[in-house]
N, C-alpha and C positions, 0 to 999 in steps of 0.2 A: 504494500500500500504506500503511497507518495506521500509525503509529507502535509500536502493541503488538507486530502482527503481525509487524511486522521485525525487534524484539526478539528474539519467540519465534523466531523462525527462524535468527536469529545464534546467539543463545546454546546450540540443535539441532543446527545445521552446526560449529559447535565447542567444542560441549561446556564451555560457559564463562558464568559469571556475572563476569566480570574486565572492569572497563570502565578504559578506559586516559587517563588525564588528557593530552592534549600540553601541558604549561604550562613553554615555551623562555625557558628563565632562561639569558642571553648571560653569566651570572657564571658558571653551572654547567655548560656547554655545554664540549666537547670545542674545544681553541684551533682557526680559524682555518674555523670552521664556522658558516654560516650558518643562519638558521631553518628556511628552507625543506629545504634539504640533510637537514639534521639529521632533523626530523618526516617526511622522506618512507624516511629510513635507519631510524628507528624502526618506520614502517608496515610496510616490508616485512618485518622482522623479526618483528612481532606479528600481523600480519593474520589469522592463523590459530588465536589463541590468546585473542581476547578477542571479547566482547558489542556492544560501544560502544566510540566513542572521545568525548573530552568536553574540548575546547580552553576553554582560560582565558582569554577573550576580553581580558582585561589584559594578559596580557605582550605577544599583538599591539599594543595602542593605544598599549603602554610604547614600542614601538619607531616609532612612527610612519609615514608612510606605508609604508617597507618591508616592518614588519611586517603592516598589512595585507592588501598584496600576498602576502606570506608565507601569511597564513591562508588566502587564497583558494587557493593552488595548493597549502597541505596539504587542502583540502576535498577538490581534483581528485585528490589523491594517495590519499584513502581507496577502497575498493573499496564500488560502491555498495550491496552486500548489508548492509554493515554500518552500521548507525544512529550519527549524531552528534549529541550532546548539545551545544547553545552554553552555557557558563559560564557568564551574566552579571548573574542576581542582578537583572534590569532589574523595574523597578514603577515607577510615575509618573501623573499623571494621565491622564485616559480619551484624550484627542486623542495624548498622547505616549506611553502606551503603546502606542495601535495604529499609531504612528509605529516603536519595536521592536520589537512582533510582526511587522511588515510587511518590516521590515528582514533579522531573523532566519529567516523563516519563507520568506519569498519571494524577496529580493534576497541574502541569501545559502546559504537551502537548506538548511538545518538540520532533524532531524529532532524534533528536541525540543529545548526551554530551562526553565534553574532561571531563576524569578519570585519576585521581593518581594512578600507579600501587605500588607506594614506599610502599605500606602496604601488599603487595604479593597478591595473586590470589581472597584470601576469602573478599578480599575488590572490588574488581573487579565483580568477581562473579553474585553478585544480578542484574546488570547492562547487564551485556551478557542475561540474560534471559528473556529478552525483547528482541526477538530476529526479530521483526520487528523493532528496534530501533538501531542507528548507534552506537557503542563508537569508541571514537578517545582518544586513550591511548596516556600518556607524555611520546615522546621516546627523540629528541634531540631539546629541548624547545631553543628561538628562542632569549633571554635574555644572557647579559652576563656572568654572573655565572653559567651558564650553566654545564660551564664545570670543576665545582667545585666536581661534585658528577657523570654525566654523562660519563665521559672520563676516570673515574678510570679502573684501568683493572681487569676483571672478569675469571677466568678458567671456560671452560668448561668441561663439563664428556668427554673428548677424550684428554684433558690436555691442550689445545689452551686456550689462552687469546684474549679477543675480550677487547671492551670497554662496560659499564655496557647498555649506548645508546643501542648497538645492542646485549646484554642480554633480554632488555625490547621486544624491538623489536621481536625476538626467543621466548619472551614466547607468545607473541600477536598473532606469531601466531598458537602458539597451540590451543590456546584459541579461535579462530577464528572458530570455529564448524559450527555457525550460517551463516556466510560468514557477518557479521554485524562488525567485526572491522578492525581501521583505524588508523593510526597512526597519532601524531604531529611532523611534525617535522619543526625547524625555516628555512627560507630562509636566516637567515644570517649565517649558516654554510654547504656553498653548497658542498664542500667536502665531508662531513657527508651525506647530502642530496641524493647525487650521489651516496656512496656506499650503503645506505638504498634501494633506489630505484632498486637498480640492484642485491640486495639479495633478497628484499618483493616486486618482479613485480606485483605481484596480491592483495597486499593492497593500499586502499582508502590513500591517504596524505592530510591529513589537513596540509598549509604551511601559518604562519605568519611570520609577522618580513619585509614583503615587505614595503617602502616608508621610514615611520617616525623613526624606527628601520635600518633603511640602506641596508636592501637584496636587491641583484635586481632582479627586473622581470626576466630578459633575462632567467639566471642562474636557479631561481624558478620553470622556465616552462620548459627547457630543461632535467634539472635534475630529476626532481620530478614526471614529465607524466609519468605515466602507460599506458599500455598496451591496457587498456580500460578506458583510459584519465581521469582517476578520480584523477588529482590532482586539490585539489582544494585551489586558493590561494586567501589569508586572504588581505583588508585591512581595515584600520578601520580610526585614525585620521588625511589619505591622501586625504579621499575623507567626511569622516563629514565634519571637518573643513577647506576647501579649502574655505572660505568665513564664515567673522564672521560677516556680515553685514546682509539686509534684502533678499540679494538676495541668501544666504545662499544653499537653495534648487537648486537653476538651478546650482551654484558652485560645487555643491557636484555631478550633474549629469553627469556635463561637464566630472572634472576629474574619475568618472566613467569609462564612455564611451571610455578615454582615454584610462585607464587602461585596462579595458577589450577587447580594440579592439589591445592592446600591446600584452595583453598575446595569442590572438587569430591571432596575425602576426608571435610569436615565434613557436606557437603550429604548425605551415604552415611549 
């Protein structure tokens, strides 16, 4: 199955645009609780209430080999209906990129990954050719510096200046052959959000930045829906850590539930 399709079918089967970030921060984690433990407590608690799940391939590499091992057995711990986004922002040149797509895509089974385009196309590349597999390229990333390098202005071949954000964006979709890419872009720049959406009607939006980051829902989901409702919005330390205690899991469900049934009142 291709990566859209298991989307649309997650987000069918439960009513949910809510993709769930696992990013196990051992600072914020419930005392005496392991990674694994912990992301497999959270699974079952959300299983049923989100779109995606979407691990921050860093706090595994933070932990080193265990955490690895950790990733791998919260992979087995997801139900496979439901599509997993890898974190990891990877772009490099042509032989190493298709060194990470190859990683991500086949040696660990991932359903999609966010991609750096800053190294131009030939880093991109090896990744689009998996063309059952999603990329979600960094168009207007969701961090305050953002707009250190994104906002600069670019000319096009007709002479127009756009900002470099929706340069990336314009090559994505050229790039978009497969119908397999999507773009990042943060909920805390709904402006940006708003004009993206209504130049790329027909691309997937992965949207982080909701909760802990300050985006709001409302804006998220009005802005960012497409056409064929694939926007899918990100969070991650709103609903792990909504309880650092034992009851951690039902916490993390609640404000779920919450969330997901916000974004499915604005969707209305």
């Amino acid at each position: 199955m291709i990566f859209t399709e298991k989307l649309d079918q997650a987000m069918a089967r439960n009513h949910s645009r809510l993709c769930l970030g696992l990013d196990p921060d051992p600072r914020l984690m419930p005392a005496g609780r392991d990674i694994y433990e912990f992301n497999r407590a959270i699974i079952e608690a959300t299983a049923d209430l989100v779109c995606a799940y979407k691990p921050n391939l860093a706090f595994y590499e933070a932990c080193g080999a265990t955490g690895m091992v950790a990733l791998q057995q919260t992979m087995a711990a997801i139900p496979r209906h439901i599509p997993v986004i890898a974190d990891g922002k990877r772009g490099d040149i042509g032989n190493t990129a298709a060194a990470y797509a190859r990683a991500l895509f086949e040696t660990l089974g991932y359903d999609a990954a966010t991609v750096n385009p800053y190294m131009g196309f030939d880093s991109v590349e090896p990744f689009l050719k998996y063309q059952d597999r999603g990329v979600f390229i960094l168009c207007r990333t969701s961090n305050a510096g953002a707009a250190d390098f994104q906002s600069l202005s670019c000319q096009t071949d007709d002479g127009h200046f756009i900002p470099l954000f929706e340069m990336v964006a314009r090559k994505a979709r050229e790039w978009n052959k497969a119908g397999n890419v999507g773009l990042v872009v943060g909920a805390t720049y709904p402006d940006e959000l708003k004009k993206l959406r209504q130049n790329f009607p027909e691309l997937p939006f992965l949207i982080p930045g909701v909760g802990a980051q300050g985006g709001e829902v409302e804006l998220a989901v009005r802005f960012g829906s497409g056409p064929r409702g694939r926007a899918i919005i990100n969070s991650s330390r709103q609903v792990l850590y909504a309880s650092r205690e034992d009851n951690f899991a039902a916490a993390a469900r609640e404000a779920a539930l919450k969330l997901r049934d916000q974004i499915n009142q604005y969707l209305a």
